[in-house]
CHARMM internal coordinates of N, CA and C (Angstrom, degrees):
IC EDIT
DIST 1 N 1 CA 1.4387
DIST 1 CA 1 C 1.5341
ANGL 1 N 1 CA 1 C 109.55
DIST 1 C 2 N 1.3080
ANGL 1 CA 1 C 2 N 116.64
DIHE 1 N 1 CA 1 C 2 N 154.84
DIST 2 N 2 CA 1.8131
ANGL 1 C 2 N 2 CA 103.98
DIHE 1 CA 1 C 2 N 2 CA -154.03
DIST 2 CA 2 C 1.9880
ANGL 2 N 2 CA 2 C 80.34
DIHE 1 C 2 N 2 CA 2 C -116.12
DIST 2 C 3 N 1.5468
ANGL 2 CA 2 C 3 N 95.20
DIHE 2 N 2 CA 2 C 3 N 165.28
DIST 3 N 3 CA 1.3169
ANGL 2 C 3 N 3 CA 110.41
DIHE 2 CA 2 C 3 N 3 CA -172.33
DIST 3 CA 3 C 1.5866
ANGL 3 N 3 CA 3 C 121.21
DIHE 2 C 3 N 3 CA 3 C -145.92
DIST 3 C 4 N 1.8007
ANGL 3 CA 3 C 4 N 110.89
DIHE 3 N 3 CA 3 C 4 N 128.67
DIST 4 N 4 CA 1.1288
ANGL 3 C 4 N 4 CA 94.05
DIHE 3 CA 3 C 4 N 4 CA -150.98
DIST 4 CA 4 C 1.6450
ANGL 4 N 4 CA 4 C 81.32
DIHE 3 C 4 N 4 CA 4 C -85.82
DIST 4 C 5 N 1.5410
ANGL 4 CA 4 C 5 N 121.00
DIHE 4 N 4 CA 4 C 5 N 157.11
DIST 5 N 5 CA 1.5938
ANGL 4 C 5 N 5 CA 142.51
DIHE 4 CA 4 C 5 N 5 CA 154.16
DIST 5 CA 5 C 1.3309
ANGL 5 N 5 CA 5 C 109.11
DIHE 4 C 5 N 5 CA 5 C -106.82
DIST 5 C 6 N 1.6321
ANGL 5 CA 5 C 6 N 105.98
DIHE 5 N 5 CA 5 C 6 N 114.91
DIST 6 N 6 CA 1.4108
ANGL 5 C 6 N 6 CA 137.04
DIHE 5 CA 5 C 6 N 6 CA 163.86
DIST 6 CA 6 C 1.9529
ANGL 6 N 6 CA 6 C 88.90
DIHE 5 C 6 N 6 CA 6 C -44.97
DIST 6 C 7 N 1.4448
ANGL 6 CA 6 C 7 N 94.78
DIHE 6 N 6 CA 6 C 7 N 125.27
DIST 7 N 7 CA 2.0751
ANGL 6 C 7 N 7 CA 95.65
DIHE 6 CA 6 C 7 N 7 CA 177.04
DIST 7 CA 7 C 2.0540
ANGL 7 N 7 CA 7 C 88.49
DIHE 6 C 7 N 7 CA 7 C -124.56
DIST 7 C 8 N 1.1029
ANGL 7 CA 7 C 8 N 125.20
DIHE 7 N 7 CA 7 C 8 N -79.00
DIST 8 N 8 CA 1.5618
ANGL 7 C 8 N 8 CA 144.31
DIHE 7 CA 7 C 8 N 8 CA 170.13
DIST 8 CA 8 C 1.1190
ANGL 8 N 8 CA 8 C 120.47
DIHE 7 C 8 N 8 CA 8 C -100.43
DIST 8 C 9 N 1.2047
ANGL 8 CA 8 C 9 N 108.78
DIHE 8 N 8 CA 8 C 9 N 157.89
DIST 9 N 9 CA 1.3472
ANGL 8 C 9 N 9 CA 114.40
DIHE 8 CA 8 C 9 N 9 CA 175.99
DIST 9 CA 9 C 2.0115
ANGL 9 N 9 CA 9 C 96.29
DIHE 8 C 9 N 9 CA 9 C -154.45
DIST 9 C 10 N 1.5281
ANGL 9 CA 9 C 10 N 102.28
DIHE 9 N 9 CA 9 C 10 N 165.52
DIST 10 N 10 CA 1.3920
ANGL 9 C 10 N 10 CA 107.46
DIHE 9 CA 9 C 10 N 10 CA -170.35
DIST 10 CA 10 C 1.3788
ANGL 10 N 10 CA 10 C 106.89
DIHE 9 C 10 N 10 CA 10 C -157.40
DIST 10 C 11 N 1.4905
ANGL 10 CA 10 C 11 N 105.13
DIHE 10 N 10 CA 10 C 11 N 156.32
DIST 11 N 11 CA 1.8454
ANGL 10 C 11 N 11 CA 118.93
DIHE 10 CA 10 C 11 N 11 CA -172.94
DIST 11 CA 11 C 1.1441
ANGL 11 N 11 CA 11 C 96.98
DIHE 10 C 11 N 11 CA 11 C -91.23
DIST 11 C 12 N 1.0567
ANGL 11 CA 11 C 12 N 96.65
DIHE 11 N 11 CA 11 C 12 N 166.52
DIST 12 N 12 CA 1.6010
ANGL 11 C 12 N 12 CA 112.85
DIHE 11 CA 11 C 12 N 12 CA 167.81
DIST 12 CA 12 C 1.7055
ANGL 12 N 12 CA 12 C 128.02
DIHE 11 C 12 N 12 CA 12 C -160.87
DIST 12 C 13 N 1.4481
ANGL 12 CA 12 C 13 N 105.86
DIHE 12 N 12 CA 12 C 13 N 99.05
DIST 13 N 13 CA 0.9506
ANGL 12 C 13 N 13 CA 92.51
DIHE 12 CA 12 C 13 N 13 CA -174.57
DIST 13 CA 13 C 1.9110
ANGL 13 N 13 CA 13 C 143.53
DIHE 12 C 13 N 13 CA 13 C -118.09
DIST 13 C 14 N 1.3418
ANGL 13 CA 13 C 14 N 125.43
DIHE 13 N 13 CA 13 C 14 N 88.11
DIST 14 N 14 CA 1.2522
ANGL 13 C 14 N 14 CA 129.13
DIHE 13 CA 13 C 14 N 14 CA -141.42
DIST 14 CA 14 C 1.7244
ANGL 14 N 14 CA 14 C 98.73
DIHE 13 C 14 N 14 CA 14 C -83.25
DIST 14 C 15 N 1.2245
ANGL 14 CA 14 C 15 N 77.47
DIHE 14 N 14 CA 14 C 15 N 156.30
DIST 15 N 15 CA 2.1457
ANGL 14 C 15 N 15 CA 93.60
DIHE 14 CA 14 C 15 N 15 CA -160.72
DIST 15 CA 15 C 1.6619
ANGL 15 N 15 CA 15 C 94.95
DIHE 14 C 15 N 15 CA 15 C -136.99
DIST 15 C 16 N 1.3606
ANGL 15 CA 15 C 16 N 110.22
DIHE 15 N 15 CA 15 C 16 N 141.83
DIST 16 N 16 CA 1.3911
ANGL 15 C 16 N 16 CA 123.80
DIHE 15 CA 15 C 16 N 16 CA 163.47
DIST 16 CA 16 C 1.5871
ANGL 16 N 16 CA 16 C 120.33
DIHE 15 C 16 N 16 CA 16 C -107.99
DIST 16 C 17 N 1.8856
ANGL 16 CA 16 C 17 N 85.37
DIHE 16 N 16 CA 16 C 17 N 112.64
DIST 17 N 17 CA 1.8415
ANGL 16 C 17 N 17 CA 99.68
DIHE 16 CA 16 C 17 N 17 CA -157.54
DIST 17 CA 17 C 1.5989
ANGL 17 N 17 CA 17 C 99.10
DIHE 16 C 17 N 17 CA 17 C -84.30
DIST 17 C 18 N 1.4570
ANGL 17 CA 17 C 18 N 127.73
DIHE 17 N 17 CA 17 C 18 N -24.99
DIST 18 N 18 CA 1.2078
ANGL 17 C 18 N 18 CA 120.77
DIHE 17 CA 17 C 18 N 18 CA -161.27
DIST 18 CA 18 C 1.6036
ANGL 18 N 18 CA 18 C 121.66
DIHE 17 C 18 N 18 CA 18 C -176.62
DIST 18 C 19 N 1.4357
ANGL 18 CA 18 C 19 N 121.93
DIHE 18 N 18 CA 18 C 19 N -162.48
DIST 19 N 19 CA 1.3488
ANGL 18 C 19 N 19 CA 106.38
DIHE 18 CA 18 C 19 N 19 CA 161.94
DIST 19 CA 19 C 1.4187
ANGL 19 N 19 CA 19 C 98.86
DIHE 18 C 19 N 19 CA 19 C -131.78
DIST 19 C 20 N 1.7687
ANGL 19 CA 19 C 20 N 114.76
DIHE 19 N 19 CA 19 C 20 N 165.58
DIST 20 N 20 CA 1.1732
ANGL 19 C 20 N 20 CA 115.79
DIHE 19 CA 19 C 20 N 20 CA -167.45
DIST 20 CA 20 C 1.9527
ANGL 20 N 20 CA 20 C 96.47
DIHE 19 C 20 N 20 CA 20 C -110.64
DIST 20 C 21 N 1.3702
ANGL 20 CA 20 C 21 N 118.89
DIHE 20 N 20 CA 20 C 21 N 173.00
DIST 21 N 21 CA 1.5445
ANGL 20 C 21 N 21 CA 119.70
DIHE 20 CA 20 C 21 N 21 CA -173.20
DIST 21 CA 21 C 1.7240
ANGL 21 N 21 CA 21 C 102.54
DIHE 20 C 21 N 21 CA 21 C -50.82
DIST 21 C 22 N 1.2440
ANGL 21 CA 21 C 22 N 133.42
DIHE 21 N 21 CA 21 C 22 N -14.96
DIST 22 N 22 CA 1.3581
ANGL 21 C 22 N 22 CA 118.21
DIHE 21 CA 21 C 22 N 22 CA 171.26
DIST 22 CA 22 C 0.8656
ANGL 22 N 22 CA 22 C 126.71
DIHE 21 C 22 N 22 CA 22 C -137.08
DIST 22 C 23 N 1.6078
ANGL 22 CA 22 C 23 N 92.01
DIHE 22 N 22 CA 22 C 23 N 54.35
DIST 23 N 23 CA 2.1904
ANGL 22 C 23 N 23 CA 119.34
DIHE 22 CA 22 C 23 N 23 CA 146.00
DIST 23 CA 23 C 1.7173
ANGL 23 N 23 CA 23 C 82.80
DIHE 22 C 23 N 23 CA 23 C 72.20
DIST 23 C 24 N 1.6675
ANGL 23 CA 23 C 24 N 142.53
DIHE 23 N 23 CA 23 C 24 N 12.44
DIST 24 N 24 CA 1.6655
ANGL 23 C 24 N 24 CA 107.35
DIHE 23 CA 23 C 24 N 24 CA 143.06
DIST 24 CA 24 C 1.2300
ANGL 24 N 24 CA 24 C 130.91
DIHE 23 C 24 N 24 CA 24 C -120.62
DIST 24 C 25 N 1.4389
ANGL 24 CA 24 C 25 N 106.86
DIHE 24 N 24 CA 24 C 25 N 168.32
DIST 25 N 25 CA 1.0874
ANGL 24 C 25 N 25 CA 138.41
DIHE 24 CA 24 C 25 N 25 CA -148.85
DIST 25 CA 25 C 1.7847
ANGL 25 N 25 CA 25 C 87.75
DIHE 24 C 25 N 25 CA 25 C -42.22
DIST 25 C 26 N 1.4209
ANGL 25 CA 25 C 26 N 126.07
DIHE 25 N 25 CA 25 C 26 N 176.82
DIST 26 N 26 CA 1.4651
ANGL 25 C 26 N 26 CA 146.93
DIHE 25 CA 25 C 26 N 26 CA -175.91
DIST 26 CA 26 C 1.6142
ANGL 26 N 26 CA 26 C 106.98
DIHE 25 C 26 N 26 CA 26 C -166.44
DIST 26 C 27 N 1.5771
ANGL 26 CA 26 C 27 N 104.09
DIHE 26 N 26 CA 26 C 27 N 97.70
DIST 27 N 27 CA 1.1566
ANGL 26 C 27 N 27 CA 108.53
DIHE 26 CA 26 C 27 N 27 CA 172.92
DIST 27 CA 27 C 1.8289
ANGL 27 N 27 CA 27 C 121.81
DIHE 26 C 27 N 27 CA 27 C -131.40
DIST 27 C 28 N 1.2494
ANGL 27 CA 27 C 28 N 100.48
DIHE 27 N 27 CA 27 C 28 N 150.62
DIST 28 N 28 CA 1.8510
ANGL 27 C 28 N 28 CA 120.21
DIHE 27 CA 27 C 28 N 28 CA -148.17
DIST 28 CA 28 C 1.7217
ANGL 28 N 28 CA 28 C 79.60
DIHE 27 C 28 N 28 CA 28 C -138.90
DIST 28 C 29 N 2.0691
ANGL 28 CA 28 C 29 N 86.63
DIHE 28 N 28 CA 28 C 29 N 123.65
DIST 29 N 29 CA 1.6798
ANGL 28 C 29 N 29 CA 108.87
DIHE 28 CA 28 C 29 N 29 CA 169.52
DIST 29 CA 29 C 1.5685
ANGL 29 N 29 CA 29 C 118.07
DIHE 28 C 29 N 29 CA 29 C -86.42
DIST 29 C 30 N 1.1563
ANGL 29 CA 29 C 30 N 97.71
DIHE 29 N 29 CA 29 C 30 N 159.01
DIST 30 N 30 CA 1.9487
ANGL 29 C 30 N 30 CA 99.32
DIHE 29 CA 29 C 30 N 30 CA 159.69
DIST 30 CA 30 C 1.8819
ANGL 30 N 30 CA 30 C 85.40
DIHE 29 C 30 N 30 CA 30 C -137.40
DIST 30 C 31 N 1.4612
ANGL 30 CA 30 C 31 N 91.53
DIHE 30 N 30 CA 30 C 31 N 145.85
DIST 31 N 31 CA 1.5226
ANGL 30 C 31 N 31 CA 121.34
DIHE 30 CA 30 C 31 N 31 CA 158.61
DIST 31 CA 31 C 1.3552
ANGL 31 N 31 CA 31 C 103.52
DIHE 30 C 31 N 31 CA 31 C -105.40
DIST 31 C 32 N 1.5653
ANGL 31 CA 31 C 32 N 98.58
DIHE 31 N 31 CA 31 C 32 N 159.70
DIST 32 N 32 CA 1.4155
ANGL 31 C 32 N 32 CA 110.44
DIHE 31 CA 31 C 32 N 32 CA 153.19
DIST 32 CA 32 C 1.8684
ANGL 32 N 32 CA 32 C 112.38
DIHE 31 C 32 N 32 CA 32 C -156.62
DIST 32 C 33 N 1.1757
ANGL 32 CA 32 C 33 N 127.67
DIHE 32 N 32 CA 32 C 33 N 110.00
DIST 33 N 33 CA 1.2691
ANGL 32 C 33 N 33 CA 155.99
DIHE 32 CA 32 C 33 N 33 CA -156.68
DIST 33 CA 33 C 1.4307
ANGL 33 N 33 CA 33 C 113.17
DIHE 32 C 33 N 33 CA 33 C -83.10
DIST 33 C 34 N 1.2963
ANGL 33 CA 33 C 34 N 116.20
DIHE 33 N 33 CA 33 C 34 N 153.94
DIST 34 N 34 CA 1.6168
ANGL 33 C 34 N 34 CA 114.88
DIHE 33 CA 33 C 34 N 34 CA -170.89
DIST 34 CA 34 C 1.7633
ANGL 34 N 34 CA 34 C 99.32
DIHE 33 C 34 N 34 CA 34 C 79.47
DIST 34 C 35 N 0.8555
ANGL 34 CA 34 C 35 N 145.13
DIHE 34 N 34 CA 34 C 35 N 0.93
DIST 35 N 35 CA 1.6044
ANGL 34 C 35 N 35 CA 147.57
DIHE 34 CA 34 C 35 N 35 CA 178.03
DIST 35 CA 35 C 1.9026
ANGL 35 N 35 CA 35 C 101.97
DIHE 34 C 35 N 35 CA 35 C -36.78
DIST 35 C 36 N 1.4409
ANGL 35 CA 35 C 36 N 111.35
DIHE 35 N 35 CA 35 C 36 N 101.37
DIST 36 N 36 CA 1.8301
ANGL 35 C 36 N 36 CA 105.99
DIHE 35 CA 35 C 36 N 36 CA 175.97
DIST 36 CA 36 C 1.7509
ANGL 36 N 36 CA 36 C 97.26
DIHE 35 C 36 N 36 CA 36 C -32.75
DIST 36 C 37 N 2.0669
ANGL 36 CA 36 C 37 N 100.54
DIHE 36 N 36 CA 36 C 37 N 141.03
DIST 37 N 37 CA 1.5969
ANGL 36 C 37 N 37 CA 70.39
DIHE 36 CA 36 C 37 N 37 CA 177.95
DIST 37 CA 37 C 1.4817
ANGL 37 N 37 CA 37 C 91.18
DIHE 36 C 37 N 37 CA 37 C -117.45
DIST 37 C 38 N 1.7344
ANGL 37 CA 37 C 38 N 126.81
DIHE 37 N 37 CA 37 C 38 N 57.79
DIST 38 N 38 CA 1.3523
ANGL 37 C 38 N 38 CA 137.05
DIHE 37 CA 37 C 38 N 38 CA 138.85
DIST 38 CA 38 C 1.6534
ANGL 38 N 38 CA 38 C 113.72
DIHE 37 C 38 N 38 CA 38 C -80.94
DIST 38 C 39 N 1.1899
ANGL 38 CA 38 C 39 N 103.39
DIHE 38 N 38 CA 38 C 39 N -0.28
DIST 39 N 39 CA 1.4018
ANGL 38 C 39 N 39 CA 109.23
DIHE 38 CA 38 C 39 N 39 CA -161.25
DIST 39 CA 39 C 2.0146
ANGL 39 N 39 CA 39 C 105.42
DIHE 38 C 39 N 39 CA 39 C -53.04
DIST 39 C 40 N 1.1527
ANGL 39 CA 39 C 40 N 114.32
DIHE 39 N 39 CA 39 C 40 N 149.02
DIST 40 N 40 CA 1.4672
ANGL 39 C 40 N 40 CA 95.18
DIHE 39 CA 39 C 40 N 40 CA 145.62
DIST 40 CA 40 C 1.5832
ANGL 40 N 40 CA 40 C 141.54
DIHE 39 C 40 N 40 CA 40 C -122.33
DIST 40 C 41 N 1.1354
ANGL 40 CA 40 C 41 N 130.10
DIHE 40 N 40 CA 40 C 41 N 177.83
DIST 41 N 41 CA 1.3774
ANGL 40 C 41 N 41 CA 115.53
DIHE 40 CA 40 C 41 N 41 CA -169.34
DIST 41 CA 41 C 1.7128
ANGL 41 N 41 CA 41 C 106.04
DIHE 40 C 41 N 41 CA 41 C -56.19
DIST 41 C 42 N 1.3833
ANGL 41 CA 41 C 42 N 106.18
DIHE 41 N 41 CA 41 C 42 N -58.06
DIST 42 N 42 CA 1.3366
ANGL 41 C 42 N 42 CA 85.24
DIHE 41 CA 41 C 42 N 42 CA 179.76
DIST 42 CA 42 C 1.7676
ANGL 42 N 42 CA 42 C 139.64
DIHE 41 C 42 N 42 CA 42 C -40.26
DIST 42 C 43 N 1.7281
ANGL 42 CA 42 C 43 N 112.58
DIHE 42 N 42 CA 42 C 43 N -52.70
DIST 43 N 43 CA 1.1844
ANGL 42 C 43 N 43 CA 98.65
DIHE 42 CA 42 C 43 N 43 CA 150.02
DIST 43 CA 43 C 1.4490
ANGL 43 N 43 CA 43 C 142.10
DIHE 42 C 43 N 43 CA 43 C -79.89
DIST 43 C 44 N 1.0700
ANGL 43 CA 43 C 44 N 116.67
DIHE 43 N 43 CA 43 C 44 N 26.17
DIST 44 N 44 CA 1.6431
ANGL 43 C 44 N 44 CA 124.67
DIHE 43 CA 43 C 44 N 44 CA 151.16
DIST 44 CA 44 C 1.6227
ANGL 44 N 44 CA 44 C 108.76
DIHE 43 C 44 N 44 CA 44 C -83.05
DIST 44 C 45 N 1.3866
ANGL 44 CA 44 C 45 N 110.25
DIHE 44 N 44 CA 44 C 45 N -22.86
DIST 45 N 45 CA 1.8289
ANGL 44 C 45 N 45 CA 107.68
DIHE 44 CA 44 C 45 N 45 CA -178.82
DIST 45 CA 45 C 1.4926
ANGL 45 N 45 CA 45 C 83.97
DIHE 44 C 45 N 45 CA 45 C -84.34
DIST 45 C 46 N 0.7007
ANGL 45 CA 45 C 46 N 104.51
DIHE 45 N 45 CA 45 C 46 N -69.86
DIST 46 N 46 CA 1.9549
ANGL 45 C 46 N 46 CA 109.00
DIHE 45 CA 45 C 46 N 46 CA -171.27
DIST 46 CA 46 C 1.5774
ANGL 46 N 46 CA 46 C 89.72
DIHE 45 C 46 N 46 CA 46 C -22.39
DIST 46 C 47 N 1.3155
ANGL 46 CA 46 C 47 N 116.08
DIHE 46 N 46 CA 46 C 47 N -94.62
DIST 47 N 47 CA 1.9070
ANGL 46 C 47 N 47 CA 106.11
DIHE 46 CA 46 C 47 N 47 CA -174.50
DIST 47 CA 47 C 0.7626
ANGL 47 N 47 CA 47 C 126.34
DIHE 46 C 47 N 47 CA 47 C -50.03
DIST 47 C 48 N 1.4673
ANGL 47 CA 47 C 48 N 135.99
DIHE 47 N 47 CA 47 C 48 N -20.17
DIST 48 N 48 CA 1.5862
ANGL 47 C 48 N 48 CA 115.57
DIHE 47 CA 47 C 48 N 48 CA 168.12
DIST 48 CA 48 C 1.3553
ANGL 48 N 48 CA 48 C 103.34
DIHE 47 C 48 N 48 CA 48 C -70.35
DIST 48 C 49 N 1.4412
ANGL 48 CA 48 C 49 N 139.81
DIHE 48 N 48 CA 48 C 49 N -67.04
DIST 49 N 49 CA 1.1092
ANGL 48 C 49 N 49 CA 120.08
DIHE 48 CA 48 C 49 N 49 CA -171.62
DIST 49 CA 49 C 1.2667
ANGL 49 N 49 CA 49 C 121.84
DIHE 48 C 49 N 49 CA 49 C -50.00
DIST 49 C 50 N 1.3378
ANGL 49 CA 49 C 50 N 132.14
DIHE 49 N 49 CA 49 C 50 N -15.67
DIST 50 N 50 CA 1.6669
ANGL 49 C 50 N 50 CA 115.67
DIHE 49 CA 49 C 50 N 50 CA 168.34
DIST 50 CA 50 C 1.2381
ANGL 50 N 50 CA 50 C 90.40
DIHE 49 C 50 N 50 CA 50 C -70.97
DIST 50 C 51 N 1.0887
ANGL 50 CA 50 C 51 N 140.05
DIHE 50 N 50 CA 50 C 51 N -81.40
DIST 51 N 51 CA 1.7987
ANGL 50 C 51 N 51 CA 151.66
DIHE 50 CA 50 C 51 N 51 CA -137.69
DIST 51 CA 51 C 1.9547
ANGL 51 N 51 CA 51 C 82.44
DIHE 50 C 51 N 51 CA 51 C -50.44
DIST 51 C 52 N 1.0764
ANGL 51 CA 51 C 52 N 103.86
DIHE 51 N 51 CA 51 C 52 N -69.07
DIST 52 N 52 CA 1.3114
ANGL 51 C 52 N 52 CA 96.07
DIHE 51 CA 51 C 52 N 52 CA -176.94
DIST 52 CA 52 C 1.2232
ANGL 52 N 52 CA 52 C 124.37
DIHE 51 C 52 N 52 CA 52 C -22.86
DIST 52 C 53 N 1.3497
ANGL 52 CA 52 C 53 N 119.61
DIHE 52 N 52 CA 52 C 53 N -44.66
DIST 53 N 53 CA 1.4480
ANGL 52 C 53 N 53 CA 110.62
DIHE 52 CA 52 C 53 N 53 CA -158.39
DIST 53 CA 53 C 1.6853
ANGL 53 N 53 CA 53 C 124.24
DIHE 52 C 53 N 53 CA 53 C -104.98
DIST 53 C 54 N 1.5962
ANGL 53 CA 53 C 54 N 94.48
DIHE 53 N 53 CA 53 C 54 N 14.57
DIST 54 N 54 CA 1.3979
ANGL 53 C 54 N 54 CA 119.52
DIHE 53 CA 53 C 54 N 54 CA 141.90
DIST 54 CA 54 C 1.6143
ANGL 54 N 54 CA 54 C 129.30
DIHE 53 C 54 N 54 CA 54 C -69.21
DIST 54 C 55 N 1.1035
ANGL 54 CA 54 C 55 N 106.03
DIHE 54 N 54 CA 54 C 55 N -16.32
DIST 55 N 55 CA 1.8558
ANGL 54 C 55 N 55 CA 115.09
DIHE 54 CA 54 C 55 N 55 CA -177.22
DIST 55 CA 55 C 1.3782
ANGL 55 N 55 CA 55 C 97.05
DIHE 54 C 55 N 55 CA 55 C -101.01
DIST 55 C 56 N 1.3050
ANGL 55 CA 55 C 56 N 112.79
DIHE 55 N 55 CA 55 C 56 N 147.51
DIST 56 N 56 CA 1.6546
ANGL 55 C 56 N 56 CA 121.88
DIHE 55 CA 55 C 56 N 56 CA 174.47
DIST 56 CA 56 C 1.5507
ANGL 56 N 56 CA 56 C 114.25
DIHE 55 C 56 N 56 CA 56 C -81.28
DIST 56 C 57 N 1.8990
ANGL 56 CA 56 C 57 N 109.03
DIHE 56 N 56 CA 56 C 57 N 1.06
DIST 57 N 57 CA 1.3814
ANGL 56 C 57 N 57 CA 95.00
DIHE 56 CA 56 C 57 N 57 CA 177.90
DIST 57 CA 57 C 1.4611
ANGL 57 N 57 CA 57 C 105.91
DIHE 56 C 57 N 57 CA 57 C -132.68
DIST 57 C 58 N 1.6540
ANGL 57 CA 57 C 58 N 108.90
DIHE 57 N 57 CA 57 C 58 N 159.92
DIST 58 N 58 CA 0.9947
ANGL 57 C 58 N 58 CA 130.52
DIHE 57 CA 57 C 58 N 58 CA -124.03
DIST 58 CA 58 C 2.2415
ANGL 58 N 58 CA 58 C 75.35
DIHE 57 C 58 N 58 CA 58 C -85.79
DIST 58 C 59 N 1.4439
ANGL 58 CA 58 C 59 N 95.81
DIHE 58 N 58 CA 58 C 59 N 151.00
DIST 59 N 59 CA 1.6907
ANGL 58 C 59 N 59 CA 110.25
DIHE 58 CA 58 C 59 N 59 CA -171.48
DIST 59 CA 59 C 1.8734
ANGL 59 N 59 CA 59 C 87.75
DIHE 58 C 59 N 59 CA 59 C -76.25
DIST 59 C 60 N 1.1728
ANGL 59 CA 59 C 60 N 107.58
DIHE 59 N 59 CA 59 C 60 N 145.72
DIST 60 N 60 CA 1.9098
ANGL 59 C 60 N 60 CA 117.28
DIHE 59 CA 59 C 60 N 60 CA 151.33
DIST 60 CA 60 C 0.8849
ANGL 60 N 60 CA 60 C 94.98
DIHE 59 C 60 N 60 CA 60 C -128.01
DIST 60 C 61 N 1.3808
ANGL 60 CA 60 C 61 N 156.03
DIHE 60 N 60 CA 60 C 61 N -65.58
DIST 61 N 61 CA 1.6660
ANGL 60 C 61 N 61 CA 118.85
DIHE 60 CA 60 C 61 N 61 CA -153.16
DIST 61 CA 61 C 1.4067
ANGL 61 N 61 CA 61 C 84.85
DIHE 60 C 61 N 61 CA 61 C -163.32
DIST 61 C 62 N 1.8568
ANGL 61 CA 61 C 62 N 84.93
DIHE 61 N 61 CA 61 C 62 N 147.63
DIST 62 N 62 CA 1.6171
ANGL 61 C 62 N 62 CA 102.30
DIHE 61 CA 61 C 62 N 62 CA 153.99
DIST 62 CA 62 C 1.2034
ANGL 62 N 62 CA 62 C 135.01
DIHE 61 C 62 N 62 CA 62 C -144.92
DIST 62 C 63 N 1.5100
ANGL 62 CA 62 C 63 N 110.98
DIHE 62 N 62 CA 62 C 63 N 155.65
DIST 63 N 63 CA 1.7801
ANGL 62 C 63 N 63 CA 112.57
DIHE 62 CA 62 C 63 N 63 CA -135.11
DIST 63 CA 63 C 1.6374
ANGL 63 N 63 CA 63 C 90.12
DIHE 62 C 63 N 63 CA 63 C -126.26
DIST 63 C 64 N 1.0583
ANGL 63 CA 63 C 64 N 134.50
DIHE 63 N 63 CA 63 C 64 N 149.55
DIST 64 N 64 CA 1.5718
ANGL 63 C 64 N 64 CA 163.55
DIHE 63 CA 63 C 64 N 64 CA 143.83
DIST 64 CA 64 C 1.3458
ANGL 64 N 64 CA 64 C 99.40
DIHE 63 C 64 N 64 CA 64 C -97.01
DIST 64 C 65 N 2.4399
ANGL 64 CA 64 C 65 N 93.31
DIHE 64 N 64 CA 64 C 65 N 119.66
DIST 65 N 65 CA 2.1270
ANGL 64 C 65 N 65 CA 102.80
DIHE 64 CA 64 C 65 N 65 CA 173.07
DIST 65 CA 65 C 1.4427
ANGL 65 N 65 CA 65 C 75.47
DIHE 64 C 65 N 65 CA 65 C -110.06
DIST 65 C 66 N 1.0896
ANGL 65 CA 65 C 66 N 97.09
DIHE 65 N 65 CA 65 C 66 N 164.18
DIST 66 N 66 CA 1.5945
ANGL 65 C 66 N 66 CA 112.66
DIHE 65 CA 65 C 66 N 66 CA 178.39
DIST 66 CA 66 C 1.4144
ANGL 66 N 66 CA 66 C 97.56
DIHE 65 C 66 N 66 CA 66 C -139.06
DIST 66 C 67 N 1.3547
ANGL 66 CA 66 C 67 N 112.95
DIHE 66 N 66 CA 66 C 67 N 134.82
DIST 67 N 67 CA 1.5868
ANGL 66 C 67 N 67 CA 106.33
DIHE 66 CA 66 C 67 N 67 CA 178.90
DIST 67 CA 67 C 1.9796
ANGL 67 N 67 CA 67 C 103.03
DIHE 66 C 67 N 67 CA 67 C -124.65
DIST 67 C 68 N 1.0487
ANGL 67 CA 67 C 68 N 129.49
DIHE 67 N 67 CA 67 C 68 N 112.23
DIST 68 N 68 CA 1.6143
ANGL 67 C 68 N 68 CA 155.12
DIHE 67 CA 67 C 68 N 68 CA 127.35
DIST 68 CA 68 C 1.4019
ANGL 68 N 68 CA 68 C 121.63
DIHE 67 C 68 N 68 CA 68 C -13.28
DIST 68 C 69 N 1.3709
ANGL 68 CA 68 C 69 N 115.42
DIHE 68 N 68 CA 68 C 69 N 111.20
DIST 69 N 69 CA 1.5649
ANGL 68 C 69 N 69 CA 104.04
DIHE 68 CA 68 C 69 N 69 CA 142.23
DIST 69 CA 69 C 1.6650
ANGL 69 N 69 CA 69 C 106.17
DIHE 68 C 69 N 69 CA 69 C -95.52
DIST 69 C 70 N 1.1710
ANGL 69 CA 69 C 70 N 99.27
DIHE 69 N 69 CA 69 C 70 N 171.67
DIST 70 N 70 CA 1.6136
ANGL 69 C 70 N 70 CA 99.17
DIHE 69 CA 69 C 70 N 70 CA -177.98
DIST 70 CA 70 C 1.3742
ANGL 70 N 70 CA 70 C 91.76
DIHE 69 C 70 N 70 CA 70 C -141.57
DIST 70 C 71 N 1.3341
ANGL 70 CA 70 C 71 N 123.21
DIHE 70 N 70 CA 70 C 71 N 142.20
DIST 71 N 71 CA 1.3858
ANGL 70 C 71 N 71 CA 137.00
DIHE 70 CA 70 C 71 N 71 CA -152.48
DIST 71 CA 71 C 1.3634
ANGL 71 N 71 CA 71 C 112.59
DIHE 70 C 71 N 71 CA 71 C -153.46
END
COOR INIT
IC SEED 1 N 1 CA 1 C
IC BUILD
């Protein structure tokens, strides 16, 4: 039976910079790589919102990639 192994994992964090000529939203990511991958969601919200609130724009979402070997 094959098995996936946790290898990386990564942040992700998407921000809404502006609006474009037809009134939507315009949004630009930051990663940040090496993410512990014991981590849990909760403290991944916990750091994005600090990190966040170094950027002048307002946070929309944040995503955890997780990358697998499968064996």
């Amino acid at each position: 039976m094959a098995q996936a192994m946790l290898i990386s994992s990564r942040l992700n964090l998407v921000f809404e910079t502006g609006m474009n000529d037809k009134g939507e939203p315009i949004f630009k990511g930051k990663s940040y790589a090496n993410v512990r991958k014991e981590a849990t969601a909760d403290q991944l919200h916990q750091a994005a919102t600090a990190l966040s609130g170094l950027s002048a724009y307002p946070l929309s979402s944040v995503q955890r990639t997780d990358q697998h070997d499968i064996v």
